[in-house]
C-alpha positions in Angstrom: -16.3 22.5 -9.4 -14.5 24.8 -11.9 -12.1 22.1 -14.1 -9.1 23.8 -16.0 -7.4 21.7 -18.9 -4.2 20.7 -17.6 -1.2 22.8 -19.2 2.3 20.6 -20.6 2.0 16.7 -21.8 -0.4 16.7 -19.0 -4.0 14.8 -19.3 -7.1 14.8 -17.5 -8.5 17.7 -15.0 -7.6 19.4 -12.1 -9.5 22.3 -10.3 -8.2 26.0 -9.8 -8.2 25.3 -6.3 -5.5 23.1 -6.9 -3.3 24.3 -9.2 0.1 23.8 -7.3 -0.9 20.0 -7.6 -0.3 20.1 -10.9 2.8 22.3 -11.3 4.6 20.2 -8.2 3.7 17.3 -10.6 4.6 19.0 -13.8 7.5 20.1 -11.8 9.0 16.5 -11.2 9.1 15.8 -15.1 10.7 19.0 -15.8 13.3 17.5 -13.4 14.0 14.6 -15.1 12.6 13.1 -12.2 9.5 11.2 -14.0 9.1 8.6 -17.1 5.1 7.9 -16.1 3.0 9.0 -13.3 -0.6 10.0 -12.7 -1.9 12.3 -9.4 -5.2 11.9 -8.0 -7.4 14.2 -4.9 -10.8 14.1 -4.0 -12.5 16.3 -1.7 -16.4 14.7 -0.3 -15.4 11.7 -2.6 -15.5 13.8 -5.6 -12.5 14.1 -7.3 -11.1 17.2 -7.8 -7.3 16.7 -9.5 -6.9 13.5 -11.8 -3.9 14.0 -14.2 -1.7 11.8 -15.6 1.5 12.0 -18.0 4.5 10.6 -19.0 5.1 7.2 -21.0 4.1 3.9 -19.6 7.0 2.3 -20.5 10.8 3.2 -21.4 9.8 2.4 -25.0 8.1 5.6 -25.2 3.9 4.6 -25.0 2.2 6.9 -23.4 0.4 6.7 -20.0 -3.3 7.0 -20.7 -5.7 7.9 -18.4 -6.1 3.5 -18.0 -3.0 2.8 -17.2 -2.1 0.9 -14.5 0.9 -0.2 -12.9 2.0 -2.7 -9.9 2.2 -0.2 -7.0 4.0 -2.6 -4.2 3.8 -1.9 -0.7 0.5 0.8 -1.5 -1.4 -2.8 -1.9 -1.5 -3.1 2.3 -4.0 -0.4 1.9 -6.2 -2.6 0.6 -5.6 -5.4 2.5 -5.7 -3.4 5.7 -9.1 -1.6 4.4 -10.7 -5.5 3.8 -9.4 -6.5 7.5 -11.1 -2.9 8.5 -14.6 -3.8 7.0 -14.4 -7.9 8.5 -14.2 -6.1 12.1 -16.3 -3.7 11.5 -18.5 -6.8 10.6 -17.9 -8.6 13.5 -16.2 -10.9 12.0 -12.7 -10.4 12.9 -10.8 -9.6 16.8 -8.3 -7.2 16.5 -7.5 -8.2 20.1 -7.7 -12.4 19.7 -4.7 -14.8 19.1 -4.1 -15.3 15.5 -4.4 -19.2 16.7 -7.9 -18.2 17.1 -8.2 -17.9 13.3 -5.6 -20.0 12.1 -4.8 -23.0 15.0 -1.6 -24.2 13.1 0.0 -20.4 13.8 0.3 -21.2 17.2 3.4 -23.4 16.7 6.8 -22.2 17.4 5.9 -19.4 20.6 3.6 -17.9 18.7 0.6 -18.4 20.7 0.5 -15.3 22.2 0.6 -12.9 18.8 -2.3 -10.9 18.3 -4.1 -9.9 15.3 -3.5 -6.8 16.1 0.6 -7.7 16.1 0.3 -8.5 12.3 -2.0 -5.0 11.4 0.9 -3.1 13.2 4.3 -4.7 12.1 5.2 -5.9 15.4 4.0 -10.0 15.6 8.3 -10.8 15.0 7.6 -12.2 11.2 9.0 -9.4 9.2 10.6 -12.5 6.8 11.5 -15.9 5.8 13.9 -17.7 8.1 14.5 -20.2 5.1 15.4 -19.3 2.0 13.0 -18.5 -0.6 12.7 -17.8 -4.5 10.7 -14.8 -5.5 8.6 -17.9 -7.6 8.0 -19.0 -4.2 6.0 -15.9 -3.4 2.9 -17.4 -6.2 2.4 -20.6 -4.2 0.2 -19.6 -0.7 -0.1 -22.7 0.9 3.8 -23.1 1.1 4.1 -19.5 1.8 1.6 -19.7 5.1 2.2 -23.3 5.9 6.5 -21.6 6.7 5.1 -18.9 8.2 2.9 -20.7 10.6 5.8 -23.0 11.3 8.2 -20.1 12.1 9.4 -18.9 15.4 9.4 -14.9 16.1 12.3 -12.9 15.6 11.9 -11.2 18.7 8.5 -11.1 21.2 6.0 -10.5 19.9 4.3 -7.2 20.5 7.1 -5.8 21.9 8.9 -4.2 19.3 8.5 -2.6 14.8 9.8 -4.5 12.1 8.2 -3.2 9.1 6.6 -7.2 7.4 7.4 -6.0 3.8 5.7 -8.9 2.2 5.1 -11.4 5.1 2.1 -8.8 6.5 0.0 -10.0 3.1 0.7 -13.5 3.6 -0.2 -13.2 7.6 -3.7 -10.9 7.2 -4.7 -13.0 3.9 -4.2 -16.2 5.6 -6.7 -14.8 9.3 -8.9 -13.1 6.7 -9.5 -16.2 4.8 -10.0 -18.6 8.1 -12.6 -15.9 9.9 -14.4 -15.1 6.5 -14.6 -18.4 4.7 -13.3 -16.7 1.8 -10.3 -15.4 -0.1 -9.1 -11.5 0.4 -9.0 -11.2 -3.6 -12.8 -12.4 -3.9 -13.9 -10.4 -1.3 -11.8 -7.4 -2.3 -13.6 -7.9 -6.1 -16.7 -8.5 -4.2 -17.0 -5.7 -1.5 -14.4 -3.2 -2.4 -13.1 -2.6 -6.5 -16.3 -3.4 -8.0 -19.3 -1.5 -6.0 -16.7 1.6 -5.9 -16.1 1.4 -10.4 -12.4 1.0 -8.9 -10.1 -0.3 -11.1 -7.5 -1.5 -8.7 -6.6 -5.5 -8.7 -5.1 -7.7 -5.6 -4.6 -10.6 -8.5 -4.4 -9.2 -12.0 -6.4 -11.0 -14.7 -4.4 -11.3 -18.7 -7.2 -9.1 -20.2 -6.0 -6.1 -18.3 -2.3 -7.0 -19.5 -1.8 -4.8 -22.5 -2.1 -1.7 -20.2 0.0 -2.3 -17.6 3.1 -0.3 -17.3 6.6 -1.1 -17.2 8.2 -0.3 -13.6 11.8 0.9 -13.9 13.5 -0.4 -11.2 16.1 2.1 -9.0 19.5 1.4 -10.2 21.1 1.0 -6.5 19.8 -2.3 -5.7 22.7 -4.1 -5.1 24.2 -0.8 -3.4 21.2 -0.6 -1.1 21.6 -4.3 -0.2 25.8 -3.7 0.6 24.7 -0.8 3.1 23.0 -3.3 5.5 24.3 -5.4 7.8 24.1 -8.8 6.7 22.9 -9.9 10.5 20.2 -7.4 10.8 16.9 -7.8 10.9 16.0 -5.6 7.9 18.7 -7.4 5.7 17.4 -11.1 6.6 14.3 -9.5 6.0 14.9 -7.3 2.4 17.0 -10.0 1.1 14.7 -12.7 1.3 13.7 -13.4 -1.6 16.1 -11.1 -3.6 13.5 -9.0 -6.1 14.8 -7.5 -9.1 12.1 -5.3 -9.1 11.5 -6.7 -12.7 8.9 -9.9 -11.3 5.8 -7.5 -11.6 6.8 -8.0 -15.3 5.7 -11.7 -15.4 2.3 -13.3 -15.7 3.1 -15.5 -12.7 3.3 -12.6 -10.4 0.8 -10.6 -11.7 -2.2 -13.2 -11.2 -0.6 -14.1 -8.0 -2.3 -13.1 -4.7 0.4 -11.3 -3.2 -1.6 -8.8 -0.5 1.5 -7.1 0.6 3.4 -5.7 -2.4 1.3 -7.4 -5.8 -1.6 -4.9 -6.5 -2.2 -3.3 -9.8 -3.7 -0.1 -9.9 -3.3 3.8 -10.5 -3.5 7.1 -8.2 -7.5 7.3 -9.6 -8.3 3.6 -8.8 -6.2 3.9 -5.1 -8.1 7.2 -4.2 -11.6 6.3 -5.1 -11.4 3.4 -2.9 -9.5 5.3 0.0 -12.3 8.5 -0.5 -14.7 5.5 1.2 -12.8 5.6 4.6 -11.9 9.5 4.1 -15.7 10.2 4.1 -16.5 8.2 7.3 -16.5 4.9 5.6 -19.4 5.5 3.0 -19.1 7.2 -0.2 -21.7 7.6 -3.2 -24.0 5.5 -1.4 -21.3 2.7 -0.9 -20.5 1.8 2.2 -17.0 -0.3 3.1 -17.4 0.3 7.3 -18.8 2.3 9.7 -17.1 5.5 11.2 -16.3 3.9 14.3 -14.8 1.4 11.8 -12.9 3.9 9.9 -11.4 5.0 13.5 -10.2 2.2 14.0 -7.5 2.9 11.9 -6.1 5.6 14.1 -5.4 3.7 16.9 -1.9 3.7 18.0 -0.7 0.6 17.9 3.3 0.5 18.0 5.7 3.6 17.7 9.3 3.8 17.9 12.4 3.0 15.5 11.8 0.0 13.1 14.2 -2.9 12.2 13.8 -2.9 8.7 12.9 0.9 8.0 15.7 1.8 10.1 13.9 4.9 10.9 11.4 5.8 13.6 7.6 4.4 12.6 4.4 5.3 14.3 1.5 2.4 13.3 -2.2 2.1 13.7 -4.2 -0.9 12.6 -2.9 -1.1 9.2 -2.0 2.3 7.8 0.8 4.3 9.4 0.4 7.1 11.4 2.0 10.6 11.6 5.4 11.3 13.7 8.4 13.0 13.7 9.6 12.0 10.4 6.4 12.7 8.9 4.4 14.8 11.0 0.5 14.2 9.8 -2.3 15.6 12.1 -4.1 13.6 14.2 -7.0 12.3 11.4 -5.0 11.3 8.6 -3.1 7.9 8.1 -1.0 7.2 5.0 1.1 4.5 3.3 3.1 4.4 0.3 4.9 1.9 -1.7 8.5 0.7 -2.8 9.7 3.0 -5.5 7.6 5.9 -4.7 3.5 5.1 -4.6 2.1 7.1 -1.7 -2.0 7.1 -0.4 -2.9 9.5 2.1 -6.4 9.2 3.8 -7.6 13.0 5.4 -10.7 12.2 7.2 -10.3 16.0 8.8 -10.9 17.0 5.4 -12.8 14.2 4.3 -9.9 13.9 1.2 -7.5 11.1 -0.4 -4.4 12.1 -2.0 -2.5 9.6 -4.4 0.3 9.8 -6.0 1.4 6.2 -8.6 4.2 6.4 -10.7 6.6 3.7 -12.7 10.4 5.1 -12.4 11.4 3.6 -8.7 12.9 6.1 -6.5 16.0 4.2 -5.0 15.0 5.1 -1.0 13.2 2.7 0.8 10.4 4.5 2.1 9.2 6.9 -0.8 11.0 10.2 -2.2 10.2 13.6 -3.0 8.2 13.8 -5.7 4.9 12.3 -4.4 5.8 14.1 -1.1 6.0 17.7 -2.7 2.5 17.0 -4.6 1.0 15.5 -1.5 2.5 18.6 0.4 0.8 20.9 -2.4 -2.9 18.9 -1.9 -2.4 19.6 1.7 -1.6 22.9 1.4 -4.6 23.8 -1.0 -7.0 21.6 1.2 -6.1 24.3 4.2 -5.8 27.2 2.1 
């Protein structure tokens, strides 16, 4: 591959081929749209745009080509792609009771939710019936001792309601009963460290000193007043209350928060993902098997979701294309709050990522990793 020099404030390499990457991401900072971000796209598990700009932090450092930054809800990739491999093993049902795993879920009605319920957003635990503190979030015995104590919301299995941070909790917890082991060991183990990937499920202090400031969106309280205090995305949003500001703290960051507490950057998300783009195997690693990797794409639930409040279309772990974001058959994506987005191609055997550190205020992403996702796609068909 042909590399050109990035052009602007812009670092690192991207290849003619896909150019319009970089100007759709040199085009969100000339919109005051951007503080810090970097862009990542591999083709065959080779990458073939890595750039990075911006500052780090609002004091002005800039965003080096290590940077790393807490990339919320883009974590349940990682989660997902550990529960993936532990099937793929034979070590895990997609189709058994979670009681199968974990005997003390079964309390409350909730005998009869799947493992596959809690991959898809649909086993009725989208939150906390009783009120928690966000410091509550670092403790994971309290955390899965309440939510194997909790009764569904609704039945489970029978309709979406996105599990914004219980889904980590819920998948951590089976993981750790079928394997023996925790999903942050096994992550380190399996995933990040054959792969060079410098992504982290619980970030250690000597990593601190790179890590950059997220800005939170400035319409948090606003976003809150919109939603109807009854509703299931409200009890489910406003439980804990985040500032946004707790992936500042040493507490959260060495926390095992599967769900929403990974550190990482659009390089270290996309050389993990290029695995499962390229049939589960890539530079002689190999995470699953392709059947494995298919997995993914199984329609599991589709229709409007609770706590979205927008139609949703899951498979087992990764959402799917639909309506609102109309992805070929092939490719599965997710994204996370503030504006992260992963896209896995297996058509094209190609990742896009897209990690950044000024939040978008919308709930489920914004525009500016959509337009350079949008430009990756259009270069990968062109």
């Amino acid at each position: 591959l042909t590399m050109g020099e990035p052009d602007m404030d812009t670092q690192g390499t991207c290849d003619e081929r896909f150019a319009a990457v970089q100007a759709a991401f040199e085009q969100n900072f000339a919109d005051g749209a951007e503080i810090g971000a970097s862009a990542y796209v591999t083709v065959d598990g080779a990458p073939v745009v890595d750039i990075w700009a911006g500052d780090a932090d609002e004091q002005g450092t800039p965003w080096q080509r290590d940077t790393i930054v807490n990339v919320y809800s883009t974590t349940k990739t990682m989660a997902g792609t550990c529960m993936l491999m532990l099937a793929d093993r034979g070590q895990l049902d997609f189709a058994a009771p979670v009681a199968q795993y974990w005997p003390e879920f079964a309390a409350n009605g909730k005998e009869s939710v799947l493992v596959s319920h809690v991959m898809s957003h649909t086993s009725a635990l989208p939150g906390f019936s009783a009120p928690i503190e966000p410091t509550d979030l670092y403790d994971w015995d309290k955390i899965t001792s309440m939510l194997a104590a909790d009764a569904p919301w609704w039945q489970p299995g029978t309709a979406l309601g996105y599990h914004a941070v219980t889904q980590g909790y819920l998948q951590g917890e089976i993981f750790r009963r079928a394997a023996g082991e925790g999903l942050d060991e096994f992550f380190r183990r399996e995933v990040s460290g054959p792969l060079g990937a410098d992504f982290h499920l619980c970030l250690d202090a000597e990593h601190d000193a790179r890590v950059g400031d997220l800005v939170p969106p400035d319409n948090l309280d606003l976003m809150r007043d919109l939603i109807d205090s009854d509703s299931v995305a409200y009890r489910t949003l406003s439980n804990p209350t985040m500032t946004a500001l707790e992936p500042r703290t040493r507490a959260w960051r060495q926390a095992l928060i599967p769900a929403a507490g990974g550190f990482g950057n659009a390089r270290s998300v996309g050389r993990i993902h290029s695995a499962v783009a390229c049939g589960g195997t890539v530079d002689d690693v190999t995470l699953m098997s392709e059947a494995g990797v298919a997995v993914a794409m199984q329609e599991q639930a589709s229709g409007p979701d609770q706590v979205l409040m927008a139609d949703a279309r899951f498979g087992m772990g990764f959402g799917l294309g639909n309506e609102v974001l109309p992805l070929p058959d092939g490719m599965f994506f997710w994204g996370g709050w503030g504006g992260s987005l992963a896209i896995i191609d297996t058509i094209n055997r190609a990742t896009i990522t897209y990690v950044m550190n000024k939040m978008a205020p919308d709930l489920m992403g914004d525009t500016r990793g959509g337009v350079v996702a949008l430009a990756a796609m259009g270069a990968l068909m062109s």
